[in-house]
C-alpha positions as CSV (number, residue, x, y, z in Angstrom):
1,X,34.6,9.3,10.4
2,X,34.2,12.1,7.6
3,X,34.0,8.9,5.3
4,X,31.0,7.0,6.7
5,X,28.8,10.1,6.9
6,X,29.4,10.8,3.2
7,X,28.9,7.5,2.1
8,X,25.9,7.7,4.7
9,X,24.7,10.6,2.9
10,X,25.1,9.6,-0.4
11,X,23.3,6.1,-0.3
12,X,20.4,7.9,1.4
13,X,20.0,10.4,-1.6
14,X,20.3,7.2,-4.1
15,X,17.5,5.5,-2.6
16,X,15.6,8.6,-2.1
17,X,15.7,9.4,-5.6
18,X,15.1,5.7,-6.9
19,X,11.6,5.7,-5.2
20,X,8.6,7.2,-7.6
21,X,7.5,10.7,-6.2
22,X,3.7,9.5,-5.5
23,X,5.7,6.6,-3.3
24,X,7.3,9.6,-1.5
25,X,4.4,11.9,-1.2
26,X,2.1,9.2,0.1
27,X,4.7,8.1,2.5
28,X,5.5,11.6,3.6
29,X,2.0,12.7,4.0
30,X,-0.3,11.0,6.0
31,X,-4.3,12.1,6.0
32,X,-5.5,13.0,9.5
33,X,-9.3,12.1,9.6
34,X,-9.3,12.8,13.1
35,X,-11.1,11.8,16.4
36,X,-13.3,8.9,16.0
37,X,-15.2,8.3,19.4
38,X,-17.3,5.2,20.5
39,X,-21.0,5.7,21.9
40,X,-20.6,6.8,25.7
41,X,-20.7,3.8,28.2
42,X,-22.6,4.1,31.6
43,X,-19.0,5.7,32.7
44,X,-17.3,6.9,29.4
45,X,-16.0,5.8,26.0
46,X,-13.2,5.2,23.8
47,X,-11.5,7.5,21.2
48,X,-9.4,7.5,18.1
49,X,-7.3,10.2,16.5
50,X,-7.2,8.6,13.0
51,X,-4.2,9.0,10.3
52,X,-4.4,6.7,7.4
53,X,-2.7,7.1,4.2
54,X,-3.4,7.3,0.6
55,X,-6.1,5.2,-0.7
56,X,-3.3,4.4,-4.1
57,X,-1.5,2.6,-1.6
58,X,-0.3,-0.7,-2.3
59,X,-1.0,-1.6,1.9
60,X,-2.9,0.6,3.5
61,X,-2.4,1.6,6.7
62,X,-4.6,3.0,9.3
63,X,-2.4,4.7,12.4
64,X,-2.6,6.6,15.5
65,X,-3.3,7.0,19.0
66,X,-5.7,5.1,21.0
67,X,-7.4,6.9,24.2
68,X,-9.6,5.4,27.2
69,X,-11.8,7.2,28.7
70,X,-13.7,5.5,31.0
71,X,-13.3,5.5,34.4
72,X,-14.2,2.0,35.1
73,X,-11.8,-0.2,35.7
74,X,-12.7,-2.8,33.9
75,X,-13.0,-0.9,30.5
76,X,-10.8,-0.5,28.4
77,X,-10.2,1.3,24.6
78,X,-10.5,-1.1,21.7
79,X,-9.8,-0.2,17.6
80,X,-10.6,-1.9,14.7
81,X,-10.6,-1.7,10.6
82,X,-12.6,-3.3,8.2
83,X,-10.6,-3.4,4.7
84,X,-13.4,-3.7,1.3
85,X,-10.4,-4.5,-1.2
86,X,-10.2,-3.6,-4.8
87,X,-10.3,-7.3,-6.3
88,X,-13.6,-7.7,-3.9
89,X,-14.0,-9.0,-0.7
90,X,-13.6,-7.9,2.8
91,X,-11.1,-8.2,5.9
92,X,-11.1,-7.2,9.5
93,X,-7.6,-6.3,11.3
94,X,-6.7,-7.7,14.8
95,X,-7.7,-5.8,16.8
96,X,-6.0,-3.3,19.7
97,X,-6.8,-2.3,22.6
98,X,-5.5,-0.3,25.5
99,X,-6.4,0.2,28.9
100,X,-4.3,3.3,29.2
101,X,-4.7,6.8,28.9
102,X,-3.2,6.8,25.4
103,X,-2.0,4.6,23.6
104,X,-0.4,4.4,19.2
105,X,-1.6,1.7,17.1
106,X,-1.1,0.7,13.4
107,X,-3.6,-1.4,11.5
108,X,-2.8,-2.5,8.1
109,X,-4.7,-4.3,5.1
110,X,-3.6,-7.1,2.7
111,X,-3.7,-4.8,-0.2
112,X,-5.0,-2.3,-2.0
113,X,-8.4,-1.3,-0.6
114,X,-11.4,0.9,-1.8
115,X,-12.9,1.7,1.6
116,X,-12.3,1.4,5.1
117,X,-14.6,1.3,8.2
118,X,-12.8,2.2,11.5
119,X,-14.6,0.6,14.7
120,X,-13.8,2.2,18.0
121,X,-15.4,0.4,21.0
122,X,-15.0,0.0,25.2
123,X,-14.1,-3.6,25.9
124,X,-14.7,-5.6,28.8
125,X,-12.4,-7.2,30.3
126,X,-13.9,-9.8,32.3
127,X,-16.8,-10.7,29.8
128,X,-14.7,-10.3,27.1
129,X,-16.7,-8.6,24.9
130,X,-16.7,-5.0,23.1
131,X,-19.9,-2.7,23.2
132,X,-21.0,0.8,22.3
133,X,-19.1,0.8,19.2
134,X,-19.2,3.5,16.5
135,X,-17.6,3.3,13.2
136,X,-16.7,5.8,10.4
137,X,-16.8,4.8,6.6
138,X,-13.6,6.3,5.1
139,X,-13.5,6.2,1.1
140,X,-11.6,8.1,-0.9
141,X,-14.2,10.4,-2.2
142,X,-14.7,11.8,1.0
143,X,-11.3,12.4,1.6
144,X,-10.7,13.6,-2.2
145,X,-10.2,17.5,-1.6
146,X,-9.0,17.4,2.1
147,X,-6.1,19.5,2.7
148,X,-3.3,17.3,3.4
């Protein structure tokens, strides 16, 4: 037993210190740029607490927890990213939805990305359509000097 922990131990401190610090202090340290909340609906709205990481990234990697707040039934919490990558171009996620209380997601691009604009709608169930949507435009010199 004393064995397997040691070795344990051991291989998790070689590949620890094989990966680049600015690989572990992306990984470890997440941006939170917060709530983002859709317009409100005849009987509520959607919200987003938003972590993404670092814009140096390699895949980048919007994350969090997904709330509904409306109180009709058939409503429900829908997120979205739109990736504007480095090399040009532009890419939507899949998108999630929820139509709990709370709910985590994890939307991620294709590569590395110089902006991100993060949709958070209500969705219909029956018509399937989203609708009062609002979207923040996260770039990294917004984000720049926040406290991490």
């Amino acid at each position: 037993m004393g064995k397997t922990h040691v070795i344990g131990g051991v291989l998790a401190f070689v590949i620890g210190v094989g990966v680049p610090a600015s690989a572990q202090a992306s990984a470890a340290s997440p941006i939170h740029w917060g709530p983002v909340t859709s317009s409100a609906g005849h009987s509520g709205h959607a919200r987003a607490d938003v972590w993404i990481t670092d814009f140096s990234a390699e895949t980048f990697t919007v994350h969090g927890t997904l709330h509904d707040r409306d109180t009709h039934r058939g409503h429900c919490a829908s997120i979205r990213a739109r990736f504007h990558y480095v090399g040009g171009g532009t890419g939507w996620s899949l998108p999630r939805s929820t139509c709990s209380a709370k709910s985590s997601f994890r939307l991620t691009s294709d590569g590395e990305i110089k902006r991100v604009d993060v949709r958070v709608c209500l969705y219909d169930l029956r018509l399937r359509k989203t609708f009062t949507c609002h979207a923040d435009a996260i770039t990294p010199e917004i984000i720049a000097n926040w406290p991490r």
